[in-house]
C-alpha positions in Angstrom: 16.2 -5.2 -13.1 15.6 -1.5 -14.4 13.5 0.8 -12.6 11.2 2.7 -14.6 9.3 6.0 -13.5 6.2 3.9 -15.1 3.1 6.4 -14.1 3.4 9.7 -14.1 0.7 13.2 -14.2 1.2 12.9 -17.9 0.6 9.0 -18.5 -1.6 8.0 -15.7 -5.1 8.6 -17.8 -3.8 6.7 -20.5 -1.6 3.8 -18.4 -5.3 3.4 -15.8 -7.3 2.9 -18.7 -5.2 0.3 -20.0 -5.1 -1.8 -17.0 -8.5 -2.2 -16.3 -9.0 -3.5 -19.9 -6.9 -5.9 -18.9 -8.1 -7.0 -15.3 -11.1 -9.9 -15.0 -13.9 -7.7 -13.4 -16.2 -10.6 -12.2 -16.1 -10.7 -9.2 -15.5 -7.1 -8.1 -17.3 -5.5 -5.0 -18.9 -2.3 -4.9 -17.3 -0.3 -2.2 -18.5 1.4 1.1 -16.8 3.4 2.8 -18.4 3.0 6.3 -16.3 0.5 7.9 -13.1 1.2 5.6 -9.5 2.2 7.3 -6.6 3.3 4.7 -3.5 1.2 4.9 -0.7 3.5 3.7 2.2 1.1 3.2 6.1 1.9 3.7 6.2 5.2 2.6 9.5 5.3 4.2 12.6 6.9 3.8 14.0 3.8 2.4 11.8 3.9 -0.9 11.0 7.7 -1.0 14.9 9.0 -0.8 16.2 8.9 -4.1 19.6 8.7 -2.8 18.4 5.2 -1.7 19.3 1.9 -3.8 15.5 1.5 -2.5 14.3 4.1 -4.2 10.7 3.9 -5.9 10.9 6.3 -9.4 7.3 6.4 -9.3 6.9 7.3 -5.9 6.5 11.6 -6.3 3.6 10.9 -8.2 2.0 8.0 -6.3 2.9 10.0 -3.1 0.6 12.7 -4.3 -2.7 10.4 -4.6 -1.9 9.0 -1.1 -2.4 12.3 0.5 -5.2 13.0 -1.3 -6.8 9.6 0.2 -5.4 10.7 3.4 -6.9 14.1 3.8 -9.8 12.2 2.3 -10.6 9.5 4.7 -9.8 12.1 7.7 -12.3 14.1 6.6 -14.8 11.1 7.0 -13.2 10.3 10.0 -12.3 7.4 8.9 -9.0 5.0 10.4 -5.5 5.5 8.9 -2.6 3.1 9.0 1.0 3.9 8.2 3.2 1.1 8.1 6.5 1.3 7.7 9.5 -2.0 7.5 12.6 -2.5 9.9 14.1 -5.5 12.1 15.0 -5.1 15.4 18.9 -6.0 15.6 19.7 -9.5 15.6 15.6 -10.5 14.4 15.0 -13.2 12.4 14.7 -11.6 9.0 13.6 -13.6 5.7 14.0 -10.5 3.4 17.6 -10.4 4.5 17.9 -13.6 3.9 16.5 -13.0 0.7 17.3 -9.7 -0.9 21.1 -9.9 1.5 20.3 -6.5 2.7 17.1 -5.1 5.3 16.2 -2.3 7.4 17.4 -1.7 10.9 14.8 0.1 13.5 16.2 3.6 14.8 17.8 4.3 11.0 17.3 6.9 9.2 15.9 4.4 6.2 13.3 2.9 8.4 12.1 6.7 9.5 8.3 7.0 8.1 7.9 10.0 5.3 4.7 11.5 5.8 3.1 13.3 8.4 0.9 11.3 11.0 -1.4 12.2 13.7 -2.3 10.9 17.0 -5.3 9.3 16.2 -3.5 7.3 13.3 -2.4 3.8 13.9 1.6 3.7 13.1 3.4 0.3 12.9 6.4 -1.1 11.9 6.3 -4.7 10.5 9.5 -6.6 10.1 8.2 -8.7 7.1 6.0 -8.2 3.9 2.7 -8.3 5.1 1.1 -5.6 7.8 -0.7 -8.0 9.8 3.0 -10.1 10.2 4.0 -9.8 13.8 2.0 -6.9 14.4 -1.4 -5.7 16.0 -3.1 -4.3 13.5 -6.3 -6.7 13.3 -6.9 -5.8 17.2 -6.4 -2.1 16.0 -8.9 -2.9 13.0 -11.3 -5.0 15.2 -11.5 -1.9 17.9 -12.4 0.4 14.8 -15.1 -2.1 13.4 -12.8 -2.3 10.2 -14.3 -4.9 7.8 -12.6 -3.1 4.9 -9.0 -2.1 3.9 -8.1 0.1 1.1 -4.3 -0.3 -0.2 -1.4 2.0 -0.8 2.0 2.3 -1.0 5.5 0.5 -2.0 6.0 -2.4 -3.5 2.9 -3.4 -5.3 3.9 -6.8 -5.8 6.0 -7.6 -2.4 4.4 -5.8 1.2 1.2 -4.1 -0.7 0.0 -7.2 -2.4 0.9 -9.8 0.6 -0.9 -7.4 2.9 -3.8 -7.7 0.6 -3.4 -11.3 0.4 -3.2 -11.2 4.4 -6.4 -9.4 4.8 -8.6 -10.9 1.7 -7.8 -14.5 4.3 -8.9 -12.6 7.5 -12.0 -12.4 6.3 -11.9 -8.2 5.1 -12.9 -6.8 2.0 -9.9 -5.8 0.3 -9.7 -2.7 -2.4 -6.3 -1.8 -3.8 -5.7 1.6 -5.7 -3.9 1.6 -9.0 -2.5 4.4 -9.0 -1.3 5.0 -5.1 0.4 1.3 -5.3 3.8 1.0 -7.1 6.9 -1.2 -8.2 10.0 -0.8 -9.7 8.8 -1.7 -13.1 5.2 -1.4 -14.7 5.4 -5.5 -15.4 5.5 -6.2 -12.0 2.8 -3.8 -11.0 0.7 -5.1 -13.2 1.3 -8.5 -12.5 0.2 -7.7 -9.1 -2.7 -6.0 -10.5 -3.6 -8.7 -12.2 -3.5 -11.4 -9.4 -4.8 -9.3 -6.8 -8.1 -8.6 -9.4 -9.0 -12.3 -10.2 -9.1 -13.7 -6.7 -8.2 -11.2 -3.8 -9.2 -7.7 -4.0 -10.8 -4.6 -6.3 -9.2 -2.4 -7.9 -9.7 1.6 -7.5 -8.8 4.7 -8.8 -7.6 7.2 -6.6 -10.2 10.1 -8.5 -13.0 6.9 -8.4 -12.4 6.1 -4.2 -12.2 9.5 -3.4 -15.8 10.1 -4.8 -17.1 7.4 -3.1 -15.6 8.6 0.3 -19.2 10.3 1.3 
């Protein structure tokens, strides 16, 4: 598969507009952003490096609209989850078995790539989904979470399973166009259109960061 630097500053007007045309809108939720905590997902040295095979060529730009969210739901005081993947040594690991290739806790790949602070909740999940084998519904449930917001790598693998995850636990699920990526624009939008029919909304970065109030 060839991996395409799909969204950039200069496209992402044009490439968000035609999206949405695309994407069934009836049963979207209006959003509120009382009860909402930011899921930031792998930003990791594995996909951000581009030295790495796992390297995301969209990531600079979608980087850029996570921090924005970041800063953004901070400023509301508002919960922040940074996830990042990795297997303890000798763990059970379906991606392995999969993809024939994984993350190891303690390496350099697995090391999270954006700042974090001590009120943020910081996991590592050794499969797709954030909520796999990790605490972050008792982390959500102390916060009074009812409502996740999705970034981060890959749309269609740990972003859209994670959303998947939470739409079943019972939260509101919203996931950002433009802050999610994959290694091709097909399979983002696939996502995009799955996750928009039966699982979650879909934002713009500029659109959830007006409604952060």
């Amino acid at each position: 598969m060839k991996k395409i630097a799909y969204l950039t500053s200069q496209n992402v007007e044009e490439k968000k507009k035609e999206w949405f045309a695309k994407l069934d809108k009836k049963h979207w939720k209006p959003f509120v952003s009382s009860k909402a905590a930011l899921l930031v997902i792998d930003i990791q040295n594995y996909f951000t490096n581009p030295a790495s095979h796992a390297f995301v060529p969209s990531m600079p730009f979608i980087k850029q609209n996570i921090l924005k969210l970041v800063g953004a739901f901070k400023r509301r005081n508002l919960p922040v989850c940074f996830t990042t993947f990795a297997r303890m040594p000798g763990e059970k690991d379906p991606i392995q078995e999969w993809w024939g290739q994984t993350v190891e806790q303690g390496s350099k790949e697995a090391e999270l790539n954006m700042a974090t602070e001590a009120e943020d909740i910081v996991l590592v999940k050794p499969g797709y989904s954030a909520f796999y084998r990790t605490n972050l519904e008792e982390q959500l449930q102390k916060r009074g979470v009812d409502t996740v917001v999705i970034t981060g790598v890959l749309s269609n693998l740990c972003c859209e399973t994670t959303a998947r995850d939470a739409f079943n636990r019972g939260y509101k699920v919203y996931f950002v166009v433009d802050a999610t990526a994959a290694y091709s624009e097909e399979l983002h939008v696939a996502t995009l259109l799955n996750l928009s029919y039966g699982f979650a909304t879909p934002l713009s970065t500029q659109d959830l960061c007006s409604m952060i109030v």
